[in-house]
DRENPA-3360 file (N, C-alpha, C; in nm, 2 decimals, always signed):
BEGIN
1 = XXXXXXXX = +0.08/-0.12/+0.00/+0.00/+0.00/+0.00/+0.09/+0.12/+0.00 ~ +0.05/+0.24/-0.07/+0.10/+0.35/-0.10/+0.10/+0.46/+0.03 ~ +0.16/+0.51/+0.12/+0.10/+0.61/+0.20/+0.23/+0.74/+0.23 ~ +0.19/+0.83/+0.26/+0.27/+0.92/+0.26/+0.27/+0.94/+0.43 ~ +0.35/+0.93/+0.56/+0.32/+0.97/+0.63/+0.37/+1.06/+0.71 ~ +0.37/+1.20/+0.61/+0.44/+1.30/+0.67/+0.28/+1.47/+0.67 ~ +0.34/+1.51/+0.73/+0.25/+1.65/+0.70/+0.30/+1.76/+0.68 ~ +0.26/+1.84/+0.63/+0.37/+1.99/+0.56/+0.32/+2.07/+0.64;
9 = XXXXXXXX = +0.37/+2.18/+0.67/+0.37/+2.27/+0.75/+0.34/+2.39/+0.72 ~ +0.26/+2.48/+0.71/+0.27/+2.63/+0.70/+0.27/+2.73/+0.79 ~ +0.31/+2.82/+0.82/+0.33/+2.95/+0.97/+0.30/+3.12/+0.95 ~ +0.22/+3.17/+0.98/+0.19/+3.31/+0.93/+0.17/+3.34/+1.06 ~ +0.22/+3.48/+1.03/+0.16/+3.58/+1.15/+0.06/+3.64/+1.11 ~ -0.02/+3.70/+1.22/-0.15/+3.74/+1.16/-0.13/+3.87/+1.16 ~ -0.07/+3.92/+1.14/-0.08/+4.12/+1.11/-0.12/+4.12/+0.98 ~ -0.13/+4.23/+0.99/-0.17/+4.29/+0.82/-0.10/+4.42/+0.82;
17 = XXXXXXXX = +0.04/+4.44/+0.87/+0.11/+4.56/+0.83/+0.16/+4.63/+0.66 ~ +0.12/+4.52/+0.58/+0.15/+4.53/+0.47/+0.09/+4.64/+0.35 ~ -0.01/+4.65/+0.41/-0.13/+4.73/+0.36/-0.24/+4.66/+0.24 ~ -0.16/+4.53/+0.22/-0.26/+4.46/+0.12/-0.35/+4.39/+0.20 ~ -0.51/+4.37/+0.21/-0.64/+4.32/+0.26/-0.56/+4.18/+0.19 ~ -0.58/+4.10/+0.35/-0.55/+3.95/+0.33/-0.42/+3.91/+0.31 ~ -0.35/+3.97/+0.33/-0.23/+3.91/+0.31/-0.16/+3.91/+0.44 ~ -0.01/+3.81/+0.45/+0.00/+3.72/+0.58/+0.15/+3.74/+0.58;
25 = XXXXXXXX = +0.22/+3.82/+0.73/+0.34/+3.86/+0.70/+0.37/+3.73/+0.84 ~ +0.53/+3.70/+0.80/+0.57/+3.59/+0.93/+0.65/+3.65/+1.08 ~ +0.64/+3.73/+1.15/+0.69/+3.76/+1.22/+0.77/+3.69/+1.33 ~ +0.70/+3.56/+1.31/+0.74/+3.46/+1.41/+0.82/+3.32/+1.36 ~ +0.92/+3.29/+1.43/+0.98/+3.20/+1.35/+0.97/+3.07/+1.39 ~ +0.98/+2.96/+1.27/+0.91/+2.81/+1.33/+1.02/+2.79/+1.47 ~ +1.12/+2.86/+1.51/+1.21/+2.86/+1.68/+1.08/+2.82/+1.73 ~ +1.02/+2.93/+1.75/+0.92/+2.95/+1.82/+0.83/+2.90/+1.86;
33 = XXXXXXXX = +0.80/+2.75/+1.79/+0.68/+2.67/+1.80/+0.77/+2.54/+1.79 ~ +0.72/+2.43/+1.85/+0.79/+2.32/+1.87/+0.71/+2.21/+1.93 ~ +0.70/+2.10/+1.85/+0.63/+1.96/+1.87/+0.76/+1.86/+1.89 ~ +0.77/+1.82/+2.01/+0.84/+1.75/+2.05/+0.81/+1.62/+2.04 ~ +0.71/+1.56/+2.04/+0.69/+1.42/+2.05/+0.67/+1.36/+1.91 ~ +0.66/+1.46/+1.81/+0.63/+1.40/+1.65/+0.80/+1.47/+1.61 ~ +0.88/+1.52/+1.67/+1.02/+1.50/+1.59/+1.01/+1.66/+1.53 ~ +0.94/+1.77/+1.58/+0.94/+1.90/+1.47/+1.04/+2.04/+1.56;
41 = XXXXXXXX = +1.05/+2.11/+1.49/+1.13/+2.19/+1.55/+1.26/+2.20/+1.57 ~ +1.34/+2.30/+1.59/+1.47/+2.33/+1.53/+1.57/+2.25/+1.58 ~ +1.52/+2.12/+1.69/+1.59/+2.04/+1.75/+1.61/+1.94/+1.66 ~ +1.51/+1.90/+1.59/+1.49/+1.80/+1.47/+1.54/+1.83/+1.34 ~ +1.60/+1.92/+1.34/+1.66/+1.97/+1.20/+1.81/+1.87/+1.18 ~ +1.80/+1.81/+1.11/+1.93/+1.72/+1.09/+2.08/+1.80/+1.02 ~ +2.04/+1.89/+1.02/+2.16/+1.99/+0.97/+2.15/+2.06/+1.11 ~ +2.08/+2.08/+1.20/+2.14/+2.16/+1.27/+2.08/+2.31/+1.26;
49 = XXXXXXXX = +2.05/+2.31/+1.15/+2.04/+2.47/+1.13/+1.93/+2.52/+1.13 ~ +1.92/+2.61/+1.22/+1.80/+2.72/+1.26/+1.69/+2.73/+1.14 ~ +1.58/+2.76/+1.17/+1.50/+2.80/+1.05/+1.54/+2.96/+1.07 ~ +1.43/+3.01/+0.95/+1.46/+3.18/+0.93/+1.38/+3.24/+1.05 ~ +1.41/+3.34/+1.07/+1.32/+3.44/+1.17/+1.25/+3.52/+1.09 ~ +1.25/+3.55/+1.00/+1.15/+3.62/+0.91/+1.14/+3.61/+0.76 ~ +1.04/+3.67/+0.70/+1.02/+3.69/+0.54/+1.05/+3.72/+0.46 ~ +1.04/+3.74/+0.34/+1.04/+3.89/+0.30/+0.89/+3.97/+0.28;
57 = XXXXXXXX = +0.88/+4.01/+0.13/+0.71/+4.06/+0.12/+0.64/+3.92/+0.10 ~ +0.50/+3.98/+0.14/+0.42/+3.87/+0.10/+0.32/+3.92/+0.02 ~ +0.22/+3.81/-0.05/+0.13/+3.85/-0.12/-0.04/+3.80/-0.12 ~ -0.10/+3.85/-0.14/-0.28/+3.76/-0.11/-0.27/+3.66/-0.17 ~ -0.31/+3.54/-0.10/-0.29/+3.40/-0.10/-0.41/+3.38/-0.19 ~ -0.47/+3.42/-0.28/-0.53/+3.44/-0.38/-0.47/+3.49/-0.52 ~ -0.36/+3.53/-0.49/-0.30/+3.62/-0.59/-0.18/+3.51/-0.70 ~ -0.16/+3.38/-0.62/-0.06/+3.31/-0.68/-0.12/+3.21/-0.75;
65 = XXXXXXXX = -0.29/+3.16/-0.71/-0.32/+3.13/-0.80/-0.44/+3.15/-0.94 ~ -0.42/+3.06/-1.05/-0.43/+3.12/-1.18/-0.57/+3.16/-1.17 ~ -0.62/+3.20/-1.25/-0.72/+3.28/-1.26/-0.86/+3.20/-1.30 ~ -0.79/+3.08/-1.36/-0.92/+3.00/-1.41/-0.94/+2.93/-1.33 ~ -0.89/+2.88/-1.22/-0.97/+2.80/-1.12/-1.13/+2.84/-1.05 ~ -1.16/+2.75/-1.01/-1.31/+2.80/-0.94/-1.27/+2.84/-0.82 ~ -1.36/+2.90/-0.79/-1.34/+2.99/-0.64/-1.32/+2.89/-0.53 ~ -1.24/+2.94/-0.43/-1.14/+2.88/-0.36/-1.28/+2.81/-0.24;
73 = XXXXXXXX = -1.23/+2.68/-0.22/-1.41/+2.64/-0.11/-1.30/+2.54/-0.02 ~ -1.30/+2.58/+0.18/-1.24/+2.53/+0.23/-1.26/+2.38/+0.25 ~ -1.35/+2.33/+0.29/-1.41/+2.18/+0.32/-1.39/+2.16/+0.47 ~ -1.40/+2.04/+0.52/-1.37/+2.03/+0.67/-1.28/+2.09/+0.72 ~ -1.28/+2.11/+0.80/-1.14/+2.16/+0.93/-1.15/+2.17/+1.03 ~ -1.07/+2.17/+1.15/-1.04/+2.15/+1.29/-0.97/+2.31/+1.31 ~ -1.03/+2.40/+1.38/-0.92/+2.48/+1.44/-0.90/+2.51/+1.60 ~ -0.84/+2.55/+1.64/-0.79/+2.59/+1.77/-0.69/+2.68/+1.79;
81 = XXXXXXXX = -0.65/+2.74/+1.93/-0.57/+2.86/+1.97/-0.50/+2.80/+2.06 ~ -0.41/+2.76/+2.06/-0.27/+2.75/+2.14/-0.19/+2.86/+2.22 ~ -0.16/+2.92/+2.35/-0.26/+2.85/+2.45/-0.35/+2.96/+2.39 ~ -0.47/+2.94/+2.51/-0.62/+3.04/+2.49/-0.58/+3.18/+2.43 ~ -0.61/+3.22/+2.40/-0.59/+3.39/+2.41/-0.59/+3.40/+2.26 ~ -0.62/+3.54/+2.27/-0.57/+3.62/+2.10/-0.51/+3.56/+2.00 ~ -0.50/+3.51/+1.91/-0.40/+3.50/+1.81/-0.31/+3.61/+1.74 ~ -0.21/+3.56/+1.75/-0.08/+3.64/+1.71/-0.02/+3.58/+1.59;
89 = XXXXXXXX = -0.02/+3.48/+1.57/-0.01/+3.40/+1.46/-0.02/+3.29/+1.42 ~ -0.04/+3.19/+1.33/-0.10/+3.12/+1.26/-0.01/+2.98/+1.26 ~ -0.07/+2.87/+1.16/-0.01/+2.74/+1.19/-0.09/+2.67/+1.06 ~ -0.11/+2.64/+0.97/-0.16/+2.55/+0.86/-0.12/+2.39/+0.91 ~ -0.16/+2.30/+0.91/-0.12/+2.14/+0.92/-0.18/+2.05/+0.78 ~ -0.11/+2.03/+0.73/-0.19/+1.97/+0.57/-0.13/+1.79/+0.60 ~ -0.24/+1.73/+0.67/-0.21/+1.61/+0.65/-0.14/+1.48/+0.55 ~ -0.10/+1.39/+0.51/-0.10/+1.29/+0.45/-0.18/+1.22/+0.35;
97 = XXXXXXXX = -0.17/+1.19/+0.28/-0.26/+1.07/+0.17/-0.33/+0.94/+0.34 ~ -0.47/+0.95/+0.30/-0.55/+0.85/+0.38/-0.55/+0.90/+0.48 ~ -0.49/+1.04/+0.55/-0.53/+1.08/+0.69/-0.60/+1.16/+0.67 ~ -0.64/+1.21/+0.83/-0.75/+1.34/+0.80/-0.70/+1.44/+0.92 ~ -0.77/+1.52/+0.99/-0.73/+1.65/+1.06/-0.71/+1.59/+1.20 ~ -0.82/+1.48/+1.24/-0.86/+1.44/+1.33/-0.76/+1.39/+1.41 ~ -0.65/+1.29/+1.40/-0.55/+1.25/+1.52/-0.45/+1.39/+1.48 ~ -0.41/+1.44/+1.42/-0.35/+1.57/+1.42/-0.40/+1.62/+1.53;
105 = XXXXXXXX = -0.49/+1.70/+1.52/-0.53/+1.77/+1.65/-0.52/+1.73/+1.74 ~ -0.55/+1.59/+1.78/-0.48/+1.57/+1.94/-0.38/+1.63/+2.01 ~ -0.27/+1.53/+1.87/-0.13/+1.52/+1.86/-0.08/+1.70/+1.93 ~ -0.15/+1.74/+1.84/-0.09/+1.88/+1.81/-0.15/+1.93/+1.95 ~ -0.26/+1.96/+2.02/-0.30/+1.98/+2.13/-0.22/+1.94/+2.27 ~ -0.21/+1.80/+2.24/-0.15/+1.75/+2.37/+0.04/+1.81/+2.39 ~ +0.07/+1.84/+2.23/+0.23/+1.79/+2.24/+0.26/+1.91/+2.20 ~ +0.25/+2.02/+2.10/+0.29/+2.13/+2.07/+0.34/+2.24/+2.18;
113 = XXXXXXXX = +0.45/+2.32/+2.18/+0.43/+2.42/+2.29/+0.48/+2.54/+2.22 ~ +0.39/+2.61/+2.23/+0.43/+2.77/+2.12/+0.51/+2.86/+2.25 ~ +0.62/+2.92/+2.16/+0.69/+2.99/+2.31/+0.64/+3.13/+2.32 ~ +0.64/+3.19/+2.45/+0.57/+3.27/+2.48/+0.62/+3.42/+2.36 ~ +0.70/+3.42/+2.34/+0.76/+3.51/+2.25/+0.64/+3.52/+2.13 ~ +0.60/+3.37/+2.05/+0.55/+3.39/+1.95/+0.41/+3.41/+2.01 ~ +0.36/+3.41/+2.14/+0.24/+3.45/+2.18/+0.13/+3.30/+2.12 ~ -0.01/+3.34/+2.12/-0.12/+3.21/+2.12/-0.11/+3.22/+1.98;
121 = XXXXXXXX = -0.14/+3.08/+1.92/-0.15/+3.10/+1.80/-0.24/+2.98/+1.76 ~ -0.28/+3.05/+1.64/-0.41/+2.99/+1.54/-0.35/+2.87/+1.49 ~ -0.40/+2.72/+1.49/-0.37/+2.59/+1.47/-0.48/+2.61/+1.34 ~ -0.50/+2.57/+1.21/-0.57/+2.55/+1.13/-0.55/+2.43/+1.05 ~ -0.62/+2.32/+1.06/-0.62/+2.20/+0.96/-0.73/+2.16/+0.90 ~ -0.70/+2.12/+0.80/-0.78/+2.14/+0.64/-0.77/+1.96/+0.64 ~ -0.88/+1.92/+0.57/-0.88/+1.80/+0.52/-0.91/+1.77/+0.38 ~ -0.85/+1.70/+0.37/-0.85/+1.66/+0.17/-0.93/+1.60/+0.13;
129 = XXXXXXXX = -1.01/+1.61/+0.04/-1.11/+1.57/-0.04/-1.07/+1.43/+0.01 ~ -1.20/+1.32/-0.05/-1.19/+1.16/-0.09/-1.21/+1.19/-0.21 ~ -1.09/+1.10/-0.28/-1.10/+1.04/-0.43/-1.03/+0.95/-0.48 ~ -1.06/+0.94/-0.59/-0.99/+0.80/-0.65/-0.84/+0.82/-0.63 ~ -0.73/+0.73/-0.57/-0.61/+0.72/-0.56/-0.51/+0.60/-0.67 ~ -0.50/+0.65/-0.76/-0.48/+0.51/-0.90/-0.39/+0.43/-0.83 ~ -0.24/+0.51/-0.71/-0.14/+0.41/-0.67/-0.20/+0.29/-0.58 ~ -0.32/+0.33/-0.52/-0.39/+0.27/-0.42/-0.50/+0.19/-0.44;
137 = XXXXXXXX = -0.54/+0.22/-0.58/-0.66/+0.13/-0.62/-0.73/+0.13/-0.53 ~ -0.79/+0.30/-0.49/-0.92/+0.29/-0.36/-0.95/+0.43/-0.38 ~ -1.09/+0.46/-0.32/-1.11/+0.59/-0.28/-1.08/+0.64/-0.16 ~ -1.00/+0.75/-0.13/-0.98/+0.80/+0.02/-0.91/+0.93/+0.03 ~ -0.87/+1.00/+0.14/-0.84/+1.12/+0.14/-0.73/+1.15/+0.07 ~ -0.71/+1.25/+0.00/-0.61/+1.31/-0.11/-0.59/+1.42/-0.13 ~ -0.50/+1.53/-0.15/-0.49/+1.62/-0.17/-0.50/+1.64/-0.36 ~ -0.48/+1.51/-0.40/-0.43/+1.51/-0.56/-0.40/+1.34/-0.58;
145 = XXXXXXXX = -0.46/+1.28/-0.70/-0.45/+1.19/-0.76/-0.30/+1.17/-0.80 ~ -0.25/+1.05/-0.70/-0.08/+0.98/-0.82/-0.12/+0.86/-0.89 ~ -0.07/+0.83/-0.99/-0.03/+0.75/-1.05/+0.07/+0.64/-0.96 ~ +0.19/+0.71/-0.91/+0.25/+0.64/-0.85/+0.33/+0.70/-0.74 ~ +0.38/+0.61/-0.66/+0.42/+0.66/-0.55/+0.60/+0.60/-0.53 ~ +0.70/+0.70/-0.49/+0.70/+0.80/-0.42/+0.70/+0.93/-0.63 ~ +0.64/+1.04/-0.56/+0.65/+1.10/-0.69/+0.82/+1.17/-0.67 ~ +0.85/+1.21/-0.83/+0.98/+1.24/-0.80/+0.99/+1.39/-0.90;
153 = XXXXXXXX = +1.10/+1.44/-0.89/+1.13/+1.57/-0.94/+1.16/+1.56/-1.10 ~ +1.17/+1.43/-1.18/+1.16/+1.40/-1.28/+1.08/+1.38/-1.35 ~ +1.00/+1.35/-1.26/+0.85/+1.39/-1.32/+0.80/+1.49/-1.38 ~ +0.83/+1.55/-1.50/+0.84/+1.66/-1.58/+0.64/+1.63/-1.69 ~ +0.60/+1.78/-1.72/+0.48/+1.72/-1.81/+0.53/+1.69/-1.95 ~ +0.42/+1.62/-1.99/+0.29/+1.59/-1.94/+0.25/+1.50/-1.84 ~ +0.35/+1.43/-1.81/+0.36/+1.31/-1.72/+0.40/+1.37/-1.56 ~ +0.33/+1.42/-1.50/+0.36/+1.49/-1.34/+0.34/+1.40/-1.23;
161 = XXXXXXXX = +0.31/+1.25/-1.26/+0.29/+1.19/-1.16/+0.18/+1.17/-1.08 ~ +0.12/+1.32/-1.13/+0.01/+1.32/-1.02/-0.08/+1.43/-1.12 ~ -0.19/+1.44/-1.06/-0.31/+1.49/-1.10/-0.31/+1.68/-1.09 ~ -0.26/+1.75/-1.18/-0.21/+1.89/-1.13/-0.33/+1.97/-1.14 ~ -0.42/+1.94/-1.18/-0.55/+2.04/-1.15/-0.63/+1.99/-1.01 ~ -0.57/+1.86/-0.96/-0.63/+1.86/-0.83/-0.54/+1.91/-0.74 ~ -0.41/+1.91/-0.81/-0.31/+1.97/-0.71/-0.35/+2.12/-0.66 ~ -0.38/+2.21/-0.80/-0.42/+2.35/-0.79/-0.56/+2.37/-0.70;
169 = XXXXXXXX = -0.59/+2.25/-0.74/-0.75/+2.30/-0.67/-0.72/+2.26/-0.50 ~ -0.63/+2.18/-0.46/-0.55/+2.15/-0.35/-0.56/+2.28/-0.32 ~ -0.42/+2.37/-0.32/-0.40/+2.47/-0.31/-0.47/+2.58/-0.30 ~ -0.61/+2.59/-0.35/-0.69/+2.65/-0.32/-0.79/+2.63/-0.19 ~ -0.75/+2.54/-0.15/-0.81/+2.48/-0.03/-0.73/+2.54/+0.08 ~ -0.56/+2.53/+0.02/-0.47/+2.58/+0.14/-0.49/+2.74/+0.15 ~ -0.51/+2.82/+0.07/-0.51/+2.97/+0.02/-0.63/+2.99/+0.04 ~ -0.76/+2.92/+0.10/-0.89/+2.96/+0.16/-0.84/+2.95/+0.32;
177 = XXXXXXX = -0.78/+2.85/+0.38/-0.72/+2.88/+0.53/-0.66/+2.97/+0.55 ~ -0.57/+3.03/+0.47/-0.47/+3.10/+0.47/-0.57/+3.24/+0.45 ~ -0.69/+3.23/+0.39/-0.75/+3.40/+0.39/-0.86/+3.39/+0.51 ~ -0.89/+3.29/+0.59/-0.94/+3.27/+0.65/-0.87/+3.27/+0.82 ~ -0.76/+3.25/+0.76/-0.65/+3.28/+0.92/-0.65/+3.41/+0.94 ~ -0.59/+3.50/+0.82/-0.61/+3.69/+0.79/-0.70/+3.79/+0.83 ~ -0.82/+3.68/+0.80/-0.96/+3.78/+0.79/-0.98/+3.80/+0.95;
% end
């Protein structure tokens, strides 16, 4: 069986100093937030090396993508504030092929500890459509249809390995959280 069991990460702070409506500057650096029990954080960096402490510009998470897609529609999700209080900044969790948001949030509840520096912050996870998975010969949760697994960087078109209009439309899913963490 085919499975991916990792999850990607996204981090925004929630200001809007920028002056563009909806867009998401990082003030806070992944230092700052740390899951110890799933291996995350700058202790788990195998090089050793720090992530960044900041960005550069940002832009409306609407703006990167193309124009012909349909309008951006979030689907399920799980969110929460780490600890209680205000949000200061943000957290995206985009699960796995066949997972969903649900043991994440435990995970992430029980084991996460945001440091007081980056203040409480917005936990948001998205769940991926069910659909046909060809490497898996089944229907289940997906962000995008592969052909085959693991996909690789040679996978150039027309042949991408995977399904790139479910990818975009993916993306559009991540870039409705992401206007939805802002707003």
């Amino acid at each position: 069986a085919c499975c991916l069991g990792t999850a990607a990460v996204a981090v925004w702070g929630l200001t809007r100093g920028s002056g563009i409506p909806g867009t998401a500057q990082l003030p806070v650096a992944m230092a700052d937030l740390e899951l110890g029990a799933a291996g995350i954080g700058p202790e788990a960096s195998p090089s050793g090396v720090e992530p960044p402490t900041s960005a550069g510009p940002t832009v409306p998470a609407r703006a990167s993508l193309p124009a012909a897609l349909p309008p951006l529609k979030l689907g399920p999700f799980q969110s929460f504030v780490l600890p209680k209080g205000k949000a200061r900044c943000g957290l995206i969790w985009i699960h796995g092929l066949g997972d969903t948001e649900d043991g994440w949030a435990d995970i992430i509840e029980d084991d996460f500890r945001v440091s007081p520096k980056a203040g409480s912050c917005r936990f948001f996870l998205p769940r991926a459509p069910v659909r046909m998975v060809t490497c898996n010969e089944e229907r289940t949760t997906s962000w995008f249809d592969m052909s085959e697994l693991p996909l690789r960087d040679t996978d150039k078109p027309p042949h991408h390995g995977c399904s790139l209009e479910q990818a975009l439309a993916s993306c559009g899913r991540v870039h409705a959280a992401i206007d939805s963490l802002v707003s």
